[in-house]
PANU-27622 format. One record per residue (C-alpha): residue number from 1; residue in one letter; x, y, z. Coordinates in nm, 3 decimals, decimal comma, always signed. Layout:
<nodes>
     k   r         u         v         w
   NUM   A         X         Y         Z
...
</nodes>
This chain:
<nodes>
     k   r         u         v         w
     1   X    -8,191    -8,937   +10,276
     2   X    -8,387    -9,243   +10,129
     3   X    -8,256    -9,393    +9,786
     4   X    -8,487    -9,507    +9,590
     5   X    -8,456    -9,903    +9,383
     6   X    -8,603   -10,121    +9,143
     7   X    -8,728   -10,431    +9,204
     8   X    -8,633   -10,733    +8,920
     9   X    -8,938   -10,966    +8,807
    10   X    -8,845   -11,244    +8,541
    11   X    -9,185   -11,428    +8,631
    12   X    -9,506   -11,215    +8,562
    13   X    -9,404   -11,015    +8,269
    14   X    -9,232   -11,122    +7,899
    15   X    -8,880   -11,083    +7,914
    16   X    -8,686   -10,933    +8,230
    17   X    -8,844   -10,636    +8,423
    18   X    -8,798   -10,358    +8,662
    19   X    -9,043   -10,243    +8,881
    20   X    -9,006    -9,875    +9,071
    21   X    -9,301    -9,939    +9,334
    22   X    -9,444    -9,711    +9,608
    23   X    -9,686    -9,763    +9,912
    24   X    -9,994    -9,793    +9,783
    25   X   -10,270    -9,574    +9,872
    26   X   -10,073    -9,352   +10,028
    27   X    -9,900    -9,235    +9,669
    28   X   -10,256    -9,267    +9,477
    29   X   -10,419    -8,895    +9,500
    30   X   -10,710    -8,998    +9,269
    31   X   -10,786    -9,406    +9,369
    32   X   -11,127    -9,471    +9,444
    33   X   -11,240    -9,802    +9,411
    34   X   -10,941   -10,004    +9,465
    35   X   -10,758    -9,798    +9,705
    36   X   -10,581    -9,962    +9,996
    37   X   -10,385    -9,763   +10,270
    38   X   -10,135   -10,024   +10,442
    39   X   -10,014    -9,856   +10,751
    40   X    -9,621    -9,772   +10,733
    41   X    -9,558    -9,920   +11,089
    42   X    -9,806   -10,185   +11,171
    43   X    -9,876   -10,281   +10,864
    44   X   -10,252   -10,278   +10,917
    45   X   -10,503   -10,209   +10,599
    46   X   -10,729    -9,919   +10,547
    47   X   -10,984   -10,089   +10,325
    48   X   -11,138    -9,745   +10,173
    49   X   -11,252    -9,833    +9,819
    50   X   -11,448   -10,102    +9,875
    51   X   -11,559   -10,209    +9,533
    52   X   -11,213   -10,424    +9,494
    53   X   -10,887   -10,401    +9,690
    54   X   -10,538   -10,312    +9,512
    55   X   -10,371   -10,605    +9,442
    56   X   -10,046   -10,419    +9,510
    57   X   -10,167   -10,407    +9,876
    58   X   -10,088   -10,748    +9,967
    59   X    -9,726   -10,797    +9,960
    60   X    -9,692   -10,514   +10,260
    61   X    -9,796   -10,735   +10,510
    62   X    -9,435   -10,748   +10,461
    63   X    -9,222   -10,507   +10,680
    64   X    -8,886   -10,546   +10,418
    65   X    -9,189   -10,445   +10,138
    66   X    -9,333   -10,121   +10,348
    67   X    -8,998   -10,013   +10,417
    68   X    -8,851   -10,037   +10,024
    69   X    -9,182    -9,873    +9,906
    70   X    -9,153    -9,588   +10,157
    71   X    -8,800    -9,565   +10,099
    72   X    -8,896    -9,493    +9,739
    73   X    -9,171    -9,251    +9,801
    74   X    -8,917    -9,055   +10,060
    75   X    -8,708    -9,021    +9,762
    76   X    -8,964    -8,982    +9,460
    77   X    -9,138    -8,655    +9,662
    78   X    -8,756    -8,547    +9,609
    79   X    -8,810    -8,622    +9,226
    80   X    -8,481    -8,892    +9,312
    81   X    -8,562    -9,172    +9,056
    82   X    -8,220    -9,432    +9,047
    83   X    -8,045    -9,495    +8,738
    84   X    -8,148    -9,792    +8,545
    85   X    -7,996   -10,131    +8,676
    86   X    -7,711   -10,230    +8,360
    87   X    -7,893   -10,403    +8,064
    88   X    -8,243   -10,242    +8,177
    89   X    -8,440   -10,286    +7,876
    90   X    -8,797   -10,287    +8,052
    91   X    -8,938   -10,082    +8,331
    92   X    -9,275   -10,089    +8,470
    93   X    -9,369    -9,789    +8,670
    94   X    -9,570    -9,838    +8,965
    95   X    -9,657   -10,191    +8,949
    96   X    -9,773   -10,020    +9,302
    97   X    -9,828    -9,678    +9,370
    98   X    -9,955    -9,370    +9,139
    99   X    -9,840    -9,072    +9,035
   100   X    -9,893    -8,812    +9,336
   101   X    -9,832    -8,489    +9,173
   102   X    -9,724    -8,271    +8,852
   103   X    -9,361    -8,240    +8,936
   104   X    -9,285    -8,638    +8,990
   105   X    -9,521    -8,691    +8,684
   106   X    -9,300    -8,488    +8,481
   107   X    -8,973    -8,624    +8,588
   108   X    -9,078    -8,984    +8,454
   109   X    -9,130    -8,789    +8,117
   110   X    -8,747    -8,664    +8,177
   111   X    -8,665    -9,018    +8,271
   112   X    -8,784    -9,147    +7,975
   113   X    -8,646    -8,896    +7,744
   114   X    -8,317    -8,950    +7,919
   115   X    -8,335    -9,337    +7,840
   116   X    -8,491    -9,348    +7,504
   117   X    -8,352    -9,723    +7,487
   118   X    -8,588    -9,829    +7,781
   119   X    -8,945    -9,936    +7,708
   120   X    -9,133    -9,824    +7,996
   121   X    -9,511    -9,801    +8,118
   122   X    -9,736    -9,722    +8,349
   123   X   -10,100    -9,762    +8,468
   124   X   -10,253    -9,458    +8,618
   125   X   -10,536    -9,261    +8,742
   126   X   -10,390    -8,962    +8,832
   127   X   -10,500    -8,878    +8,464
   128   X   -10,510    -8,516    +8,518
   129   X   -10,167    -8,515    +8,499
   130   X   -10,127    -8,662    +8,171
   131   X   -10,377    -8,460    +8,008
   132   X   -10,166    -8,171    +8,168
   133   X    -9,867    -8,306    +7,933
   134   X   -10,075    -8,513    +7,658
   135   X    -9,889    -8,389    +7,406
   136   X    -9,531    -8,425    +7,564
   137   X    -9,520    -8,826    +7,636
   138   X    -9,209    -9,019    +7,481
   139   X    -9,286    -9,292    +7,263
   140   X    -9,112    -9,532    +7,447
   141   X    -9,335    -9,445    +7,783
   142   X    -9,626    -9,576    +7,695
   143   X    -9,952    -9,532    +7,965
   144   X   -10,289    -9,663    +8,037
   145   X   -10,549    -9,483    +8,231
   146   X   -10,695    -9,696    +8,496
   147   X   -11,096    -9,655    +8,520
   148   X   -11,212    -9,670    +8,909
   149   X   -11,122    -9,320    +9,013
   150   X   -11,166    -8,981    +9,048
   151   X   -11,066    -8,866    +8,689
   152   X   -11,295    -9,081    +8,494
   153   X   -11,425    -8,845    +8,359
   154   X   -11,090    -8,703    +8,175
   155   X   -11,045    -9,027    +7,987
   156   X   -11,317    -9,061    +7,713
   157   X   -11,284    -8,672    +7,579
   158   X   -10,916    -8,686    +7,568
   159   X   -10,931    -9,051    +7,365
   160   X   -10,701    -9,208    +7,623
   161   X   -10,605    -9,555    +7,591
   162   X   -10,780    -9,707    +7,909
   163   X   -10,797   -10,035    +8,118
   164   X   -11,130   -10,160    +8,339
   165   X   -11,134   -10,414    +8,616
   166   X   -11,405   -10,646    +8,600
   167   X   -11,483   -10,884    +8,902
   168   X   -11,712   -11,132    +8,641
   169   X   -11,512   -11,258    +8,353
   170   X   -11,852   -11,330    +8,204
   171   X   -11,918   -10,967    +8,117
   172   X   -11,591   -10,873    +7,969
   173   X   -11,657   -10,674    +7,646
   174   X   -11,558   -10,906    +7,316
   175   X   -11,364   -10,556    +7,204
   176   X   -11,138   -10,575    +7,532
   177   X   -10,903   -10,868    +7,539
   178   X   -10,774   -10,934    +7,935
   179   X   -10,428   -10,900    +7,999
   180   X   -10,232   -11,145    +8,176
   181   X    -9,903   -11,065    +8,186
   182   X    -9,880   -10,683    +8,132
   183   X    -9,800   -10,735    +7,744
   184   X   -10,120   -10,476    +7,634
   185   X   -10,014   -10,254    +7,892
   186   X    -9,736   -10,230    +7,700
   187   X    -9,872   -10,164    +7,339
   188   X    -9,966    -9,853    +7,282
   189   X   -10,324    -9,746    +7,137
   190   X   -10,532   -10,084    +7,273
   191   X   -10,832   -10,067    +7,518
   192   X   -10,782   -10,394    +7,757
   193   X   -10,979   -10,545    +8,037
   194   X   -10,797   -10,639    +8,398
   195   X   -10,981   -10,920    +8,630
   196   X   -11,043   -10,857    +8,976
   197   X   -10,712   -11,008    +9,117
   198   X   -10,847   -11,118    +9,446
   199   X   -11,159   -11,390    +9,266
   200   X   -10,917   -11,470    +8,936
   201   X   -10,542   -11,548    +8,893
   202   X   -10,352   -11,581    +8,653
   203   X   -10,246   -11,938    +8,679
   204   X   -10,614   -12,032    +8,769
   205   X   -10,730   -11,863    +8,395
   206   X   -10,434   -11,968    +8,166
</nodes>
C-alpha cells in the first residue's frame, strides 16, 4: 500500500512549509484552463486547458516527482493523509493537485480539526465541495477558490474568497494585490491576483 509524505519548502513561502502534493491533472475533477495531465510512466504532457498550463506540471518531468505524487494519490483515494512532520507549523495543501472528491475533501476538514495548531491552506476549484461543507471549515484551514474551472459559477453567490490568473500584469485589478509567496493565500477573507507562471516569475517581478 502507498504511504503518502510531505514535501519541506523553506524557499518560496514565509517561514518553513509542508507541501502534501498530487499528480496534477489527474487529481483535478473540475480544472479547465490550466489543466495538465503528465503521464504516470513516460512522463509525457497532456496539454488540455490551453489558456495557461499548471505550473505544478513541470517538476514531473521528473520520474522521483511522478512517483511521490502518485504515491500520495494511491494513498489519499484511501483517505491515508501522514501525520504532520515534528514542529509542523505550516502546511500547504496541494501546492499540486485538487481535491478529487467529497470524502478526501472532508478528511482535510478532520485533519485540520485534529491539528488545530497547524495553519493550513489550500487553493481549489473543486468548489462544489466546499460549498457542500461551507459552514464546517476550521479556522485554521483557510481556502481560496481558484477561477479557471468548471465551478465558476459557485464562487460569486456563495461570497468565496477567490484568486484569478492573469497572463498581463498590466490588467491586474488595483483591488487585487498579486501574491508572491503564498502569504494572501494564507489570510483569510482577501481577493488576490496570481500571474501566469510560465511569462512572469517571481524573481523576475520582485
Amino acid at each position: 500500500m502507498a504511504t503518502g509524505k510531505f514535501v519541506k519548502n523553506t524557499k518560496y513561502y514565509r517561514g518553513t512549509v509542508y507541501e502534501f502534493n498530487l499528480p496534477t491533472g489527474w487529481s483535478c475533477p473540475f480544472a479547465l484552463e490550466c489543466k495538465v495531465n503528465v503521464d504516470r510512466i513516460t512522463g509525457k504532457f497532456d496539454i488540455a486547458g490551453g489558456v495557461y498550463r499548471c505550473y505544478a506540471a513541470s517538476p514531473e518531468r521528473f520520474p522521483g516527482v511522478r512517483k511521490h505524487r502518485w504515491d500520495n494519490y494511491e494513498a489519499a483515494k484511501t483517505l491515508q493523509i501522514p501525520e504532520p512532520p515534528k514542529n509542523c507549523t505550516a502546511i500547504r495543501i496541494h501546492a499540486a493537485g485538487d481535491f478529487f472528491n467529497q470524502a478526501y475533501f472532508d478528511a482535510w476538514i478532520e485533519y485540520a480539526r485534529k491539528h488545530p495548531q497547524i495553519e493550513m491552506w489550500a487553493y481549489t476549484k473543486s468548489i462544489g465541495y466546499w460549498v457542500a461543507r461551507i459552514n464546517d471549515i476550521p479556522s485554521n484551514l483557510i481556502l481560496t477558490a481558484s477561477y479557471g474551472g468548471r465551478q465558476d459559477h459557485l464562487i460569486e453567490p456563495n461570497n468565496l474568497k477567490n484568486v484569478i490568473v492573469y497572463n498581463d500584469i498590466n490588467i491586474v485589478p488595483n483591488d487585487r494585490p498579486i501574491d508572491r509567496n503564498d502569504d494572501y493565500a494564507r489570510m483569510p477573507n482577501i481577493n488576490f491576483a496570481l500571474l501566469d507562471n510560465m511569462k512572469y516569475s517571481k524573481k523576475a517581478n520582485q
